[in-house]
C-alpha positions in Angstrom: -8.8 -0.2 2.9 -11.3 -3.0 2.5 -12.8 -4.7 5.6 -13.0 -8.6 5.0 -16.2 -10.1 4.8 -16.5 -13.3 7.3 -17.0 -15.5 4.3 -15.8 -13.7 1.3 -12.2 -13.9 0.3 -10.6 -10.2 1.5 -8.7 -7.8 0.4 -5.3 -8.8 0.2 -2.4 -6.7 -0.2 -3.6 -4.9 2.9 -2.1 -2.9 4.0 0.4 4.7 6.8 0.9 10.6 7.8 3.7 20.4 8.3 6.4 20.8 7.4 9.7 21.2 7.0 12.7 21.0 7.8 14.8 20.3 4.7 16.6 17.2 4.8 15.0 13.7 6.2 16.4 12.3 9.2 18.0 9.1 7.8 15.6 5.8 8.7 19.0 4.4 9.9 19.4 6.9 12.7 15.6 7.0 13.2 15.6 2.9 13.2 17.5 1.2 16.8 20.3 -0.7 16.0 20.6 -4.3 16.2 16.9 -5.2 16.2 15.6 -3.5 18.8 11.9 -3.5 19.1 9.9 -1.0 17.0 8.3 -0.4 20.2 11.0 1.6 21.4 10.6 4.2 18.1 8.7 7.1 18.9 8.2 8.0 15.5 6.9 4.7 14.7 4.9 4.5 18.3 3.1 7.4 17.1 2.2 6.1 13.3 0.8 3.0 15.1 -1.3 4.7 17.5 -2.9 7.0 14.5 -3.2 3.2 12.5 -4.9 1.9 15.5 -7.3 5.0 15.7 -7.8 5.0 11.6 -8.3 1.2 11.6 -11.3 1.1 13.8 -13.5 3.8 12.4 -12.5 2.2 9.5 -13.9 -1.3 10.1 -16.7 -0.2 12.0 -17.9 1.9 8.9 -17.1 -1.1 6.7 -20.0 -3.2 8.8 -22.0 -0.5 9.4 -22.5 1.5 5.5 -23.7 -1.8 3.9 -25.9 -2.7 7.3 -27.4 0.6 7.1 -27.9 0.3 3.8 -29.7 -2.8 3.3 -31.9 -2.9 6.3 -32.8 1.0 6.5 -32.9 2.2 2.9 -33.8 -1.4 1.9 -31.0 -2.2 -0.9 -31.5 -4.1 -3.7 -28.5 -6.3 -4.8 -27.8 -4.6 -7.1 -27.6 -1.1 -5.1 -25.1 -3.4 -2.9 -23.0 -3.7 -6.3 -22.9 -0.2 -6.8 -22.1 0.7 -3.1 -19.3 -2.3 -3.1 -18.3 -0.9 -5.9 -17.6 2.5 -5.1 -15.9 1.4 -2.0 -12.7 0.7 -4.3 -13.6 2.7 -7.5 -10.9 5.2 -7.4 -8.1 2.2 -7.4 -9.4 1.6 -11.0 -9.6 5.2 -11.9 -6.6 7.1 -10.2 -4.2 4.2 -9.2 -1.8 4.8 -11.5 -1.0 8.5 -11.4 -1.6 8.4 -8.1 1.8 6.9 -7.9 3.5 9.1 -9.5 1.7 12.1 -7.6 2.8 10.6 -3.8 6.2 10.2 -5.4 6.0 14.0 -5.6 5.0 15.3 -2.3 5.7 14.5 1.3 4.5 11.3 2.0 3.4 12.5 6.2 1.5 15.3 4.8 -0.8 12.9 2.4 -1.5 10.9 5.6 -2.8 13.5 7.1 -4.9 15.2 4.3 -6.2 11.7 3.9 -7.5 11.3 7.1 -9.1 15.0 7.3 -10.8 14.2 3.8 -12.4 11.0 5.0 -13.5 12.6 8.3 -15.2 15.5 6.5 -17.0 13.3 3.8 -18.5 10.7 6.6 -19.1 14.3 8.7 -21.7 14.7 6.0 -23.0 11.2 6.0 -23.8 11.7 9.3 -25.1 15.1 8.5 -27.6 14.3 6.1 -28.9 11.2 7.8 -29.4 13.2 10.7 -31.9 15.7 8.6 -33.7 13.0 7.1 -32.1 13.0 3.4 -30.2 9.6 3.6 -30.2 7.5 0.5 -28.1 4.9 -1.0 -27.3 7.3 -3.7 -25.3 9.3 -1.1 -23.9 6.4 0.4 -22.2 5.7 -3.1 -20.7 9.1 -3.3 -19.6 9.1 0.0 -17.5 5.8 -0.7 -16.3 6.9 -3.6 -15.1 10.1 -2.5 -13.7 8.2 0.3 -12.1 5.6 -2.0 -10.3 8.3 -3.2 -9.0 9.4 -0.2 -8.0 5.7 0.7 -5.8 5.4 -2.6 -3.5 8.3 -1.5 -3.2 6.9 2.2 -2.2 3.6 1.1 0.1 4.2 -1.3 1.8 6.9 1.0 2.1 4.7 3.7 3.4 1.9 1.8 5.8 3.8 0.6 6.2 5.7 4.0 6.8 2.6 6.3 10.4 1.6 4.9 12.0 4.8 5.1 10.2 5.4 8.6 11.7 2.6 10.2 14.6 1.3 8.0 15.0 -1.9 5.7 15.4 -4.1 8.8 12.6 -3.4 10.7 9.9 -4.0 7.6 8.8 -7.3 8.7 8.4 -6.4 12.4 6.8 -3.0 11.1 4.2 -4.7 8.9 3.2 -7.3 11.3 2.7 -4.7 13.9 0.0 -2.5 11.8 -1.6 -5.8 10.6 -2.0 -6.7 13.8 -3.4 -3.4 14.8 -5.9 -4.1 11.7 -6.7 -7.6 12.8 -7.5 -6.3 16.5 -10.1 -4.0 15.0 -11.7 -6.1 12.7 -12.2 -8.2 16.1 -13.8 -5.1 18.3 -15.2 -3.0 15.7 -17.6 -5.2 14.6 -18.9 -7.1 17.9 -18.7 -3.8 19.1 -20.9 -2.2 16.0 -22.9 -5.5 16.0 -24.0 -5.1 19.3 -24.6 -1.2 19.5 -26.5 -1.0 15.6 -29.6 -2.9 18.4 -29.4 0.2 20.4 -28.6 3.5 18.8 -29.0 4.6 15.0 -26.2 3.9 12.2 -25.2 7.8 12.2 -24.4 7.4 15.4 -21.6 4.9 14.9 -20.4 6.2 11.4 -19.8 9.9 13.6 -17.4 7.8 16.4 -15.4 6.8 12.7 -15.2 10.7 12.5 -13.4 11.2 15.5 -11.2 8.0 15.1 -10.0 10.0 11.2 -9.1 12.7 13.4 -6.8 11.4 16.1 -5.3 9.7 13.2 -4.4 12.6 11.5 -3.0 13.9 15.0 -1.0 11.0 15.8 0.4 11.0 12.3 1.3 15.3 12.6 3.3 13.8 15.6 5.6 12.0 13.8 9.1 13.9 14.0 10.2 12.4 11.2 10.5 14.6 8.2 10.8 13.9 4.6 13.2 16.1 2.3 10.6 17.9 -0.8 11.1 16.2 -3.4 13.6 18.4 -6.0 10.9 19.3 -9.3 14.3 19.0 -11.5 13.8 15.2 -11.1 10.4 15.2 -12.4 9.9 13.5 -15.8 6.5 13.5 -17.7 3.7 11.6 -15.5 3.3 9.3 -18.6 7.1 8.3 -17.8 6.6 8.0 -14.5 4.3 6.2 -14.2 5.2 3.4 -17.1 8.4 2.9 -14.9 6.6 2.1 -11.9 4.4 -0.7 -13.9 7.7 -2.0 -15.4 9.4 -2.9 -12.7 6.2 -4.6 -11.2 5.7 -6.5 -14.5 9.4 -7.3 -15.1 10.0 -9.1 -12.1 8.9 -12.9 -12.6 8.0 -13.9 -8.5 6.1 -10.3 -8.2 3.8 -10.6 -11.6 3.0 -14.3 -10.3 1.9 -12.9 -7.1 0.1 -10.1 -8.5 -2.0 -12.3 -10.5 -2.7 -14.4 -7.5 -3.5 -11.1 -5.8 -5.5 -9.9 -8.4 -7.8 -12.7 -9.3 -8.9 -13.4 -5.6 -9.6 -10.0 -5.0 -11.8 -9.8 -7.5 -13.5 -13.1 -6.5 -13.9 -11.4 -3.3 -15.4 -9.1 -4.4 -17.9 -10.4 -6.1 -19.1 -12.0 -2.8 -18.7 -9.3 -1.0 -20.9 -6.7 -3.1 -24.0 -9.6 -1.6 -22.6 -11.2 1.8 -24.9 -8.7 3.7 -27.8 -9.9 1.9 -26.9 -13.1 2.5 -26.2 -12.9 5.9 -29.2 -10.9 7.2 -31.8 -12.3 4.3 -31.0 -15.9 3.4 -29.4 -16.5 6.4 -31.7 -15.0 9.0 -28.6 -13.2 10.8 -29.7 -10.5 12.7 -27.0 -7.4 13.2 -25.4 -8.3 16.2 -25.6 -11.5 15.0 -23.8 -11.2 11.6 -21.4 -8.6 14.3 -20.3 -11.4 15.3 -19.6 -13.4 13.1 -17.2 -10.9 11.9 -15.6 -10.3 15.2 -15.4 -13.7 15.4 -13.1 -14.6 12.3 -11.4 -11.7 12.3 -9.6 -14.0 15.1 -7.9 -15.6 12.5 -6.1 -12.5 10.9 -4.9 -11.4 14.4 -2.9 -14.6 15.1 -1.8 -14.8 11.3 -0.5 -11.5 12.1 0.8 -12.7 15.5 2.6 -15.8 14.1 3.4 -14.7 10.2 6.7 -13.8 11.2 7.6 -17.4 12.8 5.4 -19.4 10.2 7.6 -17.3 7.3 11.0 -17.9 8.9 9.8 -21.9 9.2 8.7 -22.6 6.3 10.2 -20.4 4.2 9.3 -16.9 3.1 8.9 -18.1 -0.3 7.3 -21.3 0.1 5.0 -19.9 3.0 2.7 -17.5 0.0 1.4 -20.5 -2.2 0.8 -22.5 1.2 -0.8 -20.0 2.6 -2.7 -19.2 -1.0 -3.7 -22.7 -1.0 -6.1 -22.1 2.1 -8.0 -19.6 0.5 -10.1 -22.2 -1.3 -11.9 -24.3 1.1 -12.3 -20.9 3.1 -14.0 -19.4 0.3 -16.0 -22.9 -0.4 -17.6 -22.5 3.0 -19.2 -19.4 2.5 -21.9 -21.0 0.3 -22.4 -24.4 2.3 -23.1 -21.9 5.5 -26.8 -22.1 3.7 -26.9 -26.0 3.5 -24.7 -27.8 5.8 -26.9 -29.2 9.0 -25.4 -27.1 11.4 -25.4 -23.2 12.6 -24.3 -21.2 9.8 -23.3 -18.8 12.4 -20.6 -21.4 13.5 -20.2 -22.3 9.6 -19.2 -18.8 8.3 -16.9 -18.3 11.5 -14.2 -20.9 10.6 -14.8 -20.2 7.4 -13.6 -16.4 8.2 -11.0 -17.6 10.8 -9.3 -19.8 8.1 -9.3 -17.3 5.6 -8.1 -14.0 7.8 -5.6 -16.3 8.9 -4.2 -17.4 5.4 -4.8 -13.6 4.0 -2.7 -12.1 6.8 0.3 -14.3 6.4 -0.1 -13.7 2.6 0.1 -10.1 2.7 3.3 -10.0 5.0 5.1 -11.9 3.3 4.4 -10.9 -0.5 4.5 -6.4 0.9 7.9 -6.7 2.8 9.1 -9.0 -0.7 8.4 -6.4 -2.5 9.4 -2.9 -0.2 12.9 -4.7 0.0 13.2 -5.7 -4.0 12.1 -1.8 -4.9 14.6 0.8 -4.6 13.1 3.8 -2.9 12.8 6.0 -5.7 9.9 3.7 -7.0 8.1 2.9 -3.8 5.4 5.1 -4.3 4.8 4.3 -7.9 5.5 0.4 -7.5 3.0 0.4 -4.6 0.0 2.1 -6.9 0.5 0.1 -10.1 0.4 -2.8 -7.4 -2.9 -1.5 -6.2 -3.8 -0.4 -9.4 -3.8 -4.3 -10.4 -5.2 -5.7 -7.8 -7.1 -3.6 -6.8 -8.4 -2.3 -9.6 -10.3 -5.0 -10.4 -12.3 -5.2 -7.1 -15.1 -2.3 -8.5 -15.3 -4.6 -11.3 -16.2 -7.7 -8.9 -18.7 -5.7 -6.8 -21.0 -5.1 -10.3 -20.0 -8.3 -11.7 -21.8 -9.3 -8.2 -24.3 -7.3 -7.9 -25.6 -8.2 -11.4 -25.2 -11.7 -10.8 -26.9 -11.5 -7.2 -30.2 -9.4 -9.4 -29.9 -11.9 -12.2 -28.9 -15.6 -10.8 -29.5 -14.7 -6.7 -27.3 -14.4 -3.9 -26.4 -18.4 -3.7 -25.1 -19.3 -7.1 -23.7 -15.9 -7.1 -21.5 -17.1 -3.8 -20.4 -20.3 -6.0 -19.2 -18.3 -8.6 -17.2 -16.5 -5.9 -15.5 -19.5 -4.8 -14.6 -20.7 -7.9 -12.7 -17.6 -8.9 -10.9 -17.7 -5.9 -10.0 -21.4 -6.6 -8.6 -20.5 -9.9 -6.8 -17.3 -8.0 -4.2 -19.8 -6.5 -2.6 -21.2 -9.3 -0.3 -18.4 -10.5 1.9 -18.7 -7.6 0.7 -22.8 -6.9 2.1 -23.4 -10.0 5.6 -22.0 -10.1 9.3 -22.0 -8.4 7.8 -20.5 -5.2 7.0 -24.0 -4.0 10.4 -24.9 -4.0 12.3 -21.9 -2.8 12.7 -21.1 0.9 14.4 -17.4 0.5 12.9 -14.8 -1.4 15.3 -12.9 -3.5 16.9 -9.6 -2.2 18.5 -7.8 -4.9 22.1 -6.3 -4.4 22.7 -2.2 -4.0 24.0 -2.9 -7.8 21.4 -4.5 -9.1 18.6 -1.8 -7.8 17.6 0.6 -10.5 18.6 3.7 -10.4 16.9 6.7 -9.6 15.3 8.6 -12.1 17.0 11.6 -13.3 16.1 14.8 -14.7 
């Protein structure tokens, strides 16, 4: 996944892993009855601890590549397109099939495989910095190979969570490992910030190694197991996967949000592929400085993820994702004004950060358990990729849009154009029923498509 930037709008949709037994243990026997806490489901304690483990390396690599990159092999902005958009690449280039493909295999064993991959690709990052042959040409095929990686794991675990812990746990599920996200994009980068004035990139990057690999353990722990999917119900991967894009286009609330989704990520990006530069060039921000900063607004997605549950179930689980959508604007605005207004931009680019984690969180809860609840299981895997195929496929796109606009127009007007886009990203599901609904709608066992067949 992609780490938010403190001032750039993130990532949204955010947001997991030999063999076996035939059969799956059904999520309602797996699942407590009548709500208990997730807390007290082993299978689920152990996914979260592997999450926790995964989601740490992961964020401390996501401040420390493009650190690394900028102040040791001296990026241009345009190199920081590239690399930004690498980060994401395989979204664009594999997201659809990839769909299909999870939809195929055993969903636990992709976690896993994931997690080895990524381990073993950042093993040789830290390998080849170590013997003096680091270059931001690596560092791109490193993040792409690792993007590839990241598009199985997500989609598998997006796909995994439901049946893991049952329909009526999703909410509480889905808060829970955004939480876990939020509470390392609070440590990880304070934590990296702080260490990058003490000991060498490498260093850190290797400690992301280890964190890969007790997440691939925790994940093997899960007890849970997933019947192999029969190969008489395959159909041609062309039909496959044009039935998982259907029903993500065909449903009028999901392509609103989709667009929404879509067009902000790829303002996002845009700022992201030069909010280092900014930060430690324009800004003056030194590395434990712009760790910080970071740290500090990742405060906001940890308490959205703390309080999307309540906020949802106040205002409306409908209503609550153009509200929330709404705040992405004046977060994104800030970014740029961090270089003007008279007063830190430190302090400037934290609320900026705070407010937009905040509003991104209780976005993404809302819109991911709407749509695991209105797809029927047979197309969670390919629903989730054509989702991430969308909206995240345009993020690679945004990081050389940026790039080239941070080489050809600078960093600053390159920020503005960032913030515009995002302003326009709102108005798909601004402008529409949402605002006036409180329930989202569940679809009835009938009404759920059925699975495919042979």
């Amino acid at each position: 996944m992609t780490t938010p930037q403190p001032a750039a709008a993130p990532a949204h949709d955010a947001a997991q892993h030999p063999d076996p037994a035939p059969g799956p243990t059904p999520a309602a026997a797996q699942a407590p009855a009548h709500r208990r806490s997730l807390l007290h489901h082993r299978d689920f304690r152990w996914l979260w601890a592997g999450d926790a483990a995964g989601q740490l390396g992961a964020q401390l690599t996501a401040l420390v590549l493009p650190v690394y990159a900028v102040e040791r092999l001296h990026a241009s902005e345009w190199q920081m397109g590239l690399l930004s958009a690498a980060e994401t690449a395989a979204f664009l280039v594999i997201g659809l099939p990839a769909g299909a493909w999870v939809d195929r295999m055993r969903k636990r064993r992709v976690l896993i495989v994931a997690d080895l991959v990524r381990a073993a690709v950042l093993a040789i990052v830290v390998a080849t910095a170590a013997t003096g042959h680091a270059s931001v040409a690596l560092l791109v095929a490193a993040a792409t190979a690792v993007s590839v990686a990241n598009v199985f794991f997500d989609v598998s675990h997006q796909s995994y969570v439901p049946g893991l812990v049952g329909l009526d746990h999703i909410v509480e599920g889905n808060s829970k490992l955004q939480a876990t996200q939020s509470v390392a994009m609070v440590a990880a980068p304070a934590i990296g910030g702080a260490l990058l004035r003490v000991v060498a990139a490498p260093a850190l990057i290797a400690v992301t190694v280890v964190t890969y690999l007790f997440s691939a353990f925790g994940v093997g722990r899960i007890a849970h197991r997933e019947a192999t999917p029969s190969p008489d119900d395959r159909r041609p991967l062309r039909s496959e996967i044009a039935e998982g894009l259907a029903f993500v286009v065909r449903q009028p609330i999901l392509r609103r949000i989709v667009a929404t989704t879509s067009i902000g990520n790829f303002g996002g990006a845009v700022s992201g592929a030069v909010m280092v530069i900014f930060a430690l060039r324009t800004l003056g921000l030194d590395t434990a400085a712009y760790g910080t900063v970071v740290s500090a607004a990742a405060v906001g997605g940890l308490t959205g993820a703390f309080a999307a549950d309540r906020i949802s179930r106040r205002v409306g689980e409908a209503r609550v994702i153009p509200i929330s959508a709404l705040a992405f604007i004046p977060a994104a605005v800030l970014t740029p004004l961090a270089a003007s207004l008279p007063v830190s931009p430190q302090v400037v680019l934290i609320v900026g950060g705070v407010v937009l984690n905040f509003a991104v969180l209780v976005y993404n809860i809302a819109q991911v358990s709407f749509r695991q609840r209105l797809c029927p299981p047979a197309l969670l895997g390919r629903m989730n990729a054509s989702v991430r195929f969308i909206v995240w496929g345009v993020m690679p796109l945004g990081g050389l849009v940026g790039g080239w606009l941070g080489h050809a127009w600078g960093v600053l007007p390159t920020l503005w154009v960032s913030a515009a886009i995002t302003a326009l990203s709102v108005l798909p599901v601004v402008v529409s029923p949402l605002l006036g609904m409180r329930e989202l709608p569940v679809p009835e066992p009938d009404d759920q498509p059925a699975a495919p067949q042979a």
